[in-house]
C-alpha positions as CSV (number, residue, x, y, z in Angstrom):
1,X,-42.6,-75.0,62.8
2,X,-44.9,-78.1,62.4
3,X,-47.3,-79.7,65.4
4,X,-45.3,-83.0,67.1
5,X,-45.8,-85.9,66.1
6,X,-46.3,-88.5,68.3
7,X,-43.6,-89.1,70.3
8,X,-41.9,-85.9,69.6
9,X,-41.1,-82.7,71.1
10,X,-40.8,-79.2,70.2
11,X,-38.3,-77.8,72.4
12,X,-37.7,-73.4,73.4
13,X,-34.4,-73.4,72.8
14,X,-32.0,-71.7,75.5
15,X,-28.7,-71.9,74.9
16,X,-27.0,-73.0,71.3
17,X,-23.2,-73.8,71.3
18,X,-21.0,-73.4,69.4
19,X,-18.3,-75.8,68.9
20,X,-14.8,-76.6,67.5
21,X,-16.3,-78.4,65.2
22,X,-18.3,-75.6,64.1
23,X,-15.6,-73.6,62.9
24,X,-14.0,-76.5,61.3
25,X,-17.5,-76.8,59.5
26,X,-16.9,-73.3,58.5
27,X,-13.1,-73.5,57.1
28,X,-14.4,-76.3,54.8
29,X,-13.0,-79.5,56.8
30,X,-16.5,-81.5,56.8
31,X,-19.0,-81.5,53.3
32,X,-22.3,-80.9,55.1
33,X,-25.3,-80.4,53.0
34,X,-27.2,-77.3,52.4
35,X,-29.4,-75.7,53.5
36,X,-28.8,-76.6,57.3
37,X,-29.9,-74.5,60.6
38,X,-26.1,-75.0,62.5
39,X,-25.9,-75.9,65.9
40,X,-25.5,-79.3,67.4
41,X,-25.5,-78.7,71.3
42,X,-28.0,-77.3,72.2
43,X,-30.2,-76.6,75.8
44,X,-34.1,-76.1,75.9
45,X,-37.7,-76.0,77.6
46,X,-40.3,-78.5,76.3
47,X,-42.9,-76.5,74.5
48,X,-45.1,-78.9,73.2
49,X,-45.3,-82.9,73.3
50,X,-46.7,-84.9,70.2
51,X,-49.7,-87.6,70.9
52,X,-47.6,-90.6,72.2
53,X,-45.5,-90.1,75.7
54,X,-42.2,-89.6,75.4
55,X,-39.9,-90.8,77.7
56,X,-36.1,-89.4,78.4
57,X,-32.8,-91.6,78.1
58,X,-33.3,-91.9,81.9
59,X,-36.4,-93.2,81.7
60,X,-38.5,-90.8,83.0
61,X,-42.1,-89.1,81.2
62,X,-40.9,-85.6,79.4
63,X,-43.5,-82.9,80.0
64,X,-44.1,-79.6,78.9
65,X,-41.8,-77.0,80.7
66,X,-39.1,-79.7,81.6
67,X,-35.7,-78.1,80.8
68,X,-33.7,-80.9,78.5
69,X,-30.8,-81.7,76.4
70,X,-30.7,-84.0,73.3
71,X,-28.1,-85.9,71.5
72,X,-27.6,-84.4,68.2
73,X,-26.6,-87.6,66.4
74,X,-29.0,-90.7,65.2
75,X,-27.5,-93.6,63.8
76,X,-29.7,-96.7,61.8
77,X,-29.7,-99.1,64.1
78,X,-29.6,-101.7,61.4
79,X,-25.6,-101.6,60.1
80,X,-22.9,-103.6,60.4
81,X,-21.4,-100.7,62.8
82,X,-24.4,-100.1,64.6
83,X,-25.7,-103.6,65.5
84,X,-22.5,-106.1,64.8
85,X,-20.1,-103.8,66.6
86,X,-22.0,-101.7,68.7
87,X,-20.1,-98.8,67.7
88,X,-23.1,-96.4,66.7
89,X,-20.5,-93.6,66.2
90,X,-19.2,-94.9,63.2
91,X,-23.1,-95.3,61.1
92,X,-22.4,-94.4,58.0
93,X,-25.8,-93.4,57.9
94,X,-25.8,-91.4,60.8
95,X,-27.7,-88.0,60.7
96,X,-26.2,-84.9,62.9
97,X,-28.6,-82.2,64.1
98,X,-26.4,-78.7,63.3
99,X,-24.8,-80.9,60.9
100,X,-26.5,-82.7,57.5
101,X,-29.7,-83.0,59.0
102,X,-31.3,-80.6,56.3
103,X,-33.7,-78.1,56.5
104,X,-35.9,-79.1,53.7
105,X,-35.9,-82.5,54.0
106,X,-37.1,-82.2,58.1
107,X,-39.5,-79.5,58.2
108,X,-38.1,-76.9,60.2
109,X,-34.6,-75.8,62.1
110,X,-32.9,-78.8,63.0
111,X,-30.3,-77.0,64.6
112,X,-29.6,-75.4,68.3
113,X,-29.0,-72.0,66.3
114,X,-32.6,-71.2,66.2
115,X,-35.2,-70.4,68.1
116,X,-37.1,-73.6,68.2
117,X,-36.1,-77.2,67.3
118,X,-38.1,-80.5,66.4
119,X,-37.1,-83.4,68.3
120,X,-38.0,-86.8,66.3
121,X,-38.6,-89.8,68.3
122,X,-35.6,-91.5,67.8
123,X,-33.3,-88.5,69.3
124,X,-32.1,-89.0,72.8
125,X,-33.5,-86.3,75.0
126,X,-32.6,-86.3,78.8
127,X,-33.8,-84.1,81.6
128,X,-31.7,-82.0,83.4
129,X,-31.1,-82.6,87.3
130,X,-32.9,-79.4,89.3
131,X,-29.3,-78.4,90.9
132,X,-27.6,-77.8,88.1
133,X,-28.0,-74.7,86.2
134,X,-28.0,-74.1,82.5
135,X,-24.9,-72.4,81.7
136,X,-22.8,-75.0,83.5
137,X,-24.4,-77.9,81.7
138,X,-23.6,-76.2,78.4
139,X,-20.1,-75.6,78.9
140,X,-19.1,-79.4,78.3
141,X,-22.4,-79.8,75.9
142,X,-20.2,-81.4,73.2
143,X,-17.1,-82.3,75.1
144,X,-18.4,-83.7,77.9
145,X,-20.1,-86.4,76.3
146,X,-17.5,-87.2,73.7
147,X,-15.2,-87.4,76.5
148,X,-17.2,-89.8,78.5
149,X,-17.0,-92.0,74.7
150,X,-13.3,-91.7,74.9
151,X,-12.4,-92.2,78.5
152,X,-15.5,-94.9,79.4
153,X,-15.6,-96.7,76.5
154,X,-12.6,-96.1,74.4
155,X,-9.9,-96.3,77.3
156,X,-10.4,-96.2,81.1
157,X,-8.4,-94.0,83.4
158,X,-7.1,-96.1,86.0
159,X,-7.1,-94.4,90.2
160,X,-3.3,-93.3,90.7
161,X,-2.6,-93.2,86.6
162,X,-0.8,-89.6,85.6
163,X,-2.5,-87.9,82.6
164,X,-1.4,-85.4,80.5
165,X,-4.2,-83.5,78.4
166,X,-2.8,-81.9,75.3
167,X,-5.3,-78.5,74.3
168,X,-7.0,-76.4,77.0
169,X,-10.3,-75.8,75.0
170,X,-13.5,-77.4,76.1
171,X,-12.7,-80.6,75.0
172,X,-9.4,-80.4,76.9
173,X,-11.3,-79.0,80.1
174,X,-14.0,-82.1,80.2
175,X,-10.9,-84.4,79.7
176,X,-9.2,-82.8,82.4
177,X,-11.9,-82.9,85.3
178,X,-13.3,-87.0,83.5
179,X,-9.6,-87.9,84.8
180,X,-9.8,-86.3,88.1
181,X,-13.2,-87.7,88.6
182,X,-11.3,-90.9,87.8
183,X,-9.4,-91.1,90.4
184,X,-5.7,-89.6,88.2
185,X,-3.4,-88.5,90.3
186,X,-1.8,-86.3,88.2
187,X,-3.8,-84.7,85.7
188,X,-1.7,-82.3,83.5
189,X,-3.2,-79.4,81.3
190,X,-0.9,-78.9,78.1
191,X,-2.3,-76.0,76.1
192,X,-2.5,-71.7,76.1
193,X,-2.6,-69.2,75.9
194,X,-2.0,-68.0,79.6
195,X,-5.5,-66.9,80.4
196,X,-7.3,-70.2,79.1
197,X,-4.3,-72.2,82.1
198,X,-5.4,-69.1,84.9
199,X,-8.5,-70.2,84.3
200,X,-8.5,-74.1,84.5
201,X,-6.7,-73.8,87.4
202,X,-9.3,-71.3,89.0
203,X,-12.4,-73.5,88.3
204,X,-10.2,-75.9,89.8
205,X,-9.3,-78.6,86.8
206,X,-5.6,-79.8,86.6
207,X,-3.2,-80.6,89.1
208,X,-0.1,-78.5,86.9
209,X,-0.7,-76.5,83.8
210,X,2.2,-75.9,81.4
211,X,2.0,-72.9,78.3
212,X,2.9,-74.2,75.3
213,X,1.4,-71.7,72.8
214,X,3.5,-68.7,75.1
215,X,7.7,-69.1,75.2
216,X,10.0,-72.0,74.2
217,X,7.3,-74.8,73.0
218,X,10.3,-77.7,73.5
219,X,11.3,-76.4,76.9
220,X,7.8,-76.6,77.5
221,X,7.3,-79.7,76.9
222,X,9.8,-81.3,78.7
223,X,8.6,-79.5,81.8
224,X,5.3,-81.9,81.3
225,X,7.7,-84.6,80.9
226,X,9.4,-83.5,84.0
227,X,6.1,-83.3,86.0
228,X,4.9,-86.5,85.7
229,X,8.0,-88.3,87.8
230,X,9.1,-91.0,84.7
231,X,11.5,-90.1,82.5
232,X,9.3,-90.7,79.4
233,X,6.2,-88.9,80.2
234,X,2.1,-89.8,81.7
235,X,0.8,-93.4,81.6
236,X,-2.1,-91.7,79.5
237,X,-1.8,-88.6,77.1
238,X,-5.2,-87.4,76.1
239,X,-5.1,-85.1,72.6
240,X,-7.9,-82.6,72.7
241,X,-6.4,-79.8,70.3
242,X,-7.8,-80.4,66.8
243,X,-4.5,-79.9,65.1
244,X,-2.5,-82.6,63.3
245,X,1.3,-81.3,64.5
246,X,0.2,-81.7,68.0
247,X,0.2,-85.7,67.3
248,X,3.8,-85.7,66.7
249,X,4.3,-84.4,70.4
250,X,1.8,-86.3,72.1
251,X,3.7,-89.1,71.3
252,X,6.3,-88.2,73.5
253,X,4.6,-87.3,76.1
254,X,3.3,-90.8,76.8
255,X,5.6,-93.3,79.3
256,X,7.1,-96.4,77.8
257,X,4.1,-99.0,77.8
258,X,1.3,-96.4,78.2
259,X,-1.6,-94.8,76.2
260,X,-2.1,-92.4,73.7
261,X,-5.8,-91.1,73.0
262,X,-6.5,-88.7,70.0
263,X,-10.2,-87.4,70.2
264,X,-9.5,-84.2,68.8
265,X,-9.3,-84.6,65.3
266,X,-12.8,-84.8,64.3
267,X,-12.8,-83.4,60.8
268,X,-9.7,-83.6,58.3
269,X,-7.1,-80.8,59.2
270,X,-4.7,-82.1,56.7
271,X,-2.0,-84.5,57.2
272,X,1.2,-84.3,59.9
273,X,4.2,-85.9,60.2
274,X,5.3,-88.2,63.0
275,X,8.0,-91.0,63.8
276,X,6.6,-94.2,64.3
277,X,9.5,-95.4,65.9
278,X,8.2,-93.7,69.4
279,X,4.9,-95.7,69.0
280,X,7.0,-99.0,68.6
281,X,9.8,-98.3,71.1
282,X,7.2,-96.7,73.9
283,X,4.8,-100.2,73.1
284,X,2.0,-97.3,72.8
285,X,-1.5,-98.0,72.8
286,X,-3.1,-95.7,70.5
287,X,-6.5,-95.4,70.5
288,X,-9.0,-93.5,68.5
289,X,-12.2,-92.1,69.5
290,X,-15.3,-90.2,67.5
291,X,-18.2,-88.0,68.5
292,X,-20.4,-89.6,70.9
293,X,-24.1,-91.3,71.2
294,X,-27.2,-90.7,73.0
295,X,-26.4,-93.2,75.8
296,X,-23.0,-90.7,76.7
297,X,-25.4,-87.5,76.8
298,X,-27.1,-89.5,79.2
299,X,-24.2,-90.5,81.2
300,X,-22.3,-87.0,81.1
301,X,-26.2,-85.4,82.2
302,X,-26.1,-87.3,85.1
303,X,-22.4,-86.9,85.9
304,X,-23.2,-83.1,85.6
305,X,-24.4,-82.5,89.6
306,X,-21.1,-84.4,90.8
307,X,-19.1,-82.3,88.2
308,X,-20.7,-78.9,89.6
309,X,-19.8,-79.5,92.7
310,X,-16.1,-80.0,92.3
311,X,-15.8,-77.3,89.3
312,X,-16.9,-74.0,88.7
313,X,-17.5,-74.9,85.1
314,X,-19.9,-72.7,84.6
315,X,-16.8,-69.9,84.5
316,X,-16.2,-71.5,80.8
317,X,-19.1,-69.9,79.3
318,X,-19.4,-66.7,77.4
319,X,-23.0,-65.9,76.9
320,X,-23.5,-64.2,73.0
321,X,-26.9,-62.8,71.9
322,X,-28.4,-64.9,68.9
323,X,-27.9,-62.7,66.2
324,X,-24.3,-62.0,67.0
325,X,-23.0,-64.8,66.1
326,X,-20.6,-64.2,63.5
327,X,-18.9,-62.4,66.5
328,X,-19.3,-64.8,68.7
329,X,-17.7,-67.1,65.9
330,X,-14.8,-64.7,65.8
331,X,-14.1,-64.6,69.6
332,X,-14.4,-68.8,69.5
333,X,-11.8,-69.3,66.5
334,X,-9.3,-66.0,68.3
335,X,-9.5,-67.9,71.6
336,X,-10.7,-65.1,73.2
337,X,-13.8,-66.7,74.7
338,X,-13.4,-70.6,76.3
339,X,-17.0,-71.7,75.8
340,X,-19.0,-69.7,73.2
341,X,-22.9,-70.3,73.5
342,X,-25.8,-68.3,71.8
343,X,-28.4,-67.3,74.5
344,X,-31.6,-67.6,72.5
345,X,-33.8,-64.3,72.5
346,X,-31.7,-62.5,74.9
């Protein structure tokens, strides 16, 4: 592990997720270069600070022993996505600690899977408020922020709106509890199997949660329908699920002149069917929305006390030692485990 340089960190790392997209990455769905320490959420102590101060996406002077997160993504700056349309997301130059930041070409693990990382000076790093403990910070480390993309930037949830969120993963759970923090009225969890629903509904996310994966999948559905008091479904359907058929039925699951938003089909699943004809005859918005930047770690970081308090998150998390992770791996991709995360050294 080389010194800092100025303005960077070298960070203990705590607690390394593991993500959806990480087992995507696995099965093939995204080229990533090799060879690549995986890992892009990640939780950590400050060891060391290079020569130059370096200050946190809040604003505030990082020292040694401060407990951070970083965003794993740096875009250019310079493109016509970064600094025409403000939509750092889409760089095509972007570089993704976990991801295709390589090994050799950065000097040491640039992923969470490790013990330490190396922090560059352009990476966002924020400090994490005092009240809020690890674990429960890193069950939304991914989704949390690429939720507050989707649902602050991408589309708002309006107070009194009726959601329906299809997939009851992590990225389904941080859409859930973003709507009820939005003032939803209704906020609907579409997903399975049973234990994943028992368990949103214990941490308290969701108003109603309704099985799909367990017993008649149509019937199912129509009970969402049902719930949400119009005859055609939520004013916003949120897809969280990662998988292509699911599109299909989200799109009936959205009232006539209401909004569809697909966030979870990061990497290429493969193709699905679907009738256009709902889009048209609902007047569907339909709106897209990828990864996230530094500026929506910062936001969901200091969302995270107000989150705390209203959910158990921290309930999510299943805590694997470091060098099991191909088990922890298998437990993620069964769905026997909500929120997988490797505790470093432990």
């Amino acid at each position: 592990m080389p010194q800092p340089a100025a303005g960077e960190l070298i960070v203990d790392i705590e607690y390394g997720g593991i993500c959806g997209t990480d087992l995507h990455l696995q099965d093939g769905h995204l080229a990533i270069p090799t060879p690549v320490t995986l890992g892009h959420e990640g939780l950590g102590v400050v060891a060391a600070t290079g020569a130059a101060d370096v200050i946190d996406g809040n604003g505030r002077l990082l020292s040694v022993g401060d407990r951070v997160m970083w965003a794993s993504s740096v875009s250019c700056g310079r493109c016509s996505a970064c600094a025409d349309q403000l939509e750092p997301t889409l760089c095509s130059r972007r570089q993704t600690y976990g991801v295709n930041r390589t090994v050799t070409a950065d000097s040491g693990p640039t992923g969470s899977w490790a013990e330490r990382i190396r922090l560059h000076r352009d990476v966002t790093v924020v400090k994490l408020p005092d009240e809020v403990d690890s674990l429960s910070a890193m069950s939304l480390a991914c989704a949390g922020p690429t939720m507050v993309h989707a649902l602050v930037d991408r589309w708002t949830i309006k107070p009194g709106d009726v959601v329906i969120v299809q997939g009851s993963g992590p990225v389904g759970f941080a859409a859930a509890a973003l709507a009820e923090l939005s003032g939803a009225r209704q906020v609907i969890l579409v997903g399975g199997p049973a234990n994943r629903l028992a368990l949103a509904e214990s941490i308290g996310l969701g108003t109603a949660h309704v099985n799909v994966i367990e017993g008649d999948r149509q019937a199912a559905l129509a009970e969402a329908v049902r719930l949400t008091g119009d005859a055609y479904g939520a004013d916003v359907v949120v897809e969280c699920t990662g998988v292509p058929t699911a599109i299909a039925e989200g799109l009936r699951l959205v009232r006539r002149g209401g909004a569809y938003v697909v966030v979870g089909q990061y990497t290429d699943s493969g193709d699905t069917v679907i009738n256009p004809h709902q889009i048209v005859f609902r007047q569907l918005t339909v709106v897209g929305s990828w990864a996230f930047t530094g500026s929506h770690l910062v936001k969901y970081v200091n969302l995270l006390p107000q989150l705390t308090r209203r959910f158990d998150i921290g309930q999510m998390v299943s805590v694997f030692p470091l060098k099991d992770v191909d088990e922890a791996m298998r437990s993620a991709r069964a769905g026997d485990v909500v929120k997988a995360v490797l505790g470093v050294g432990r």
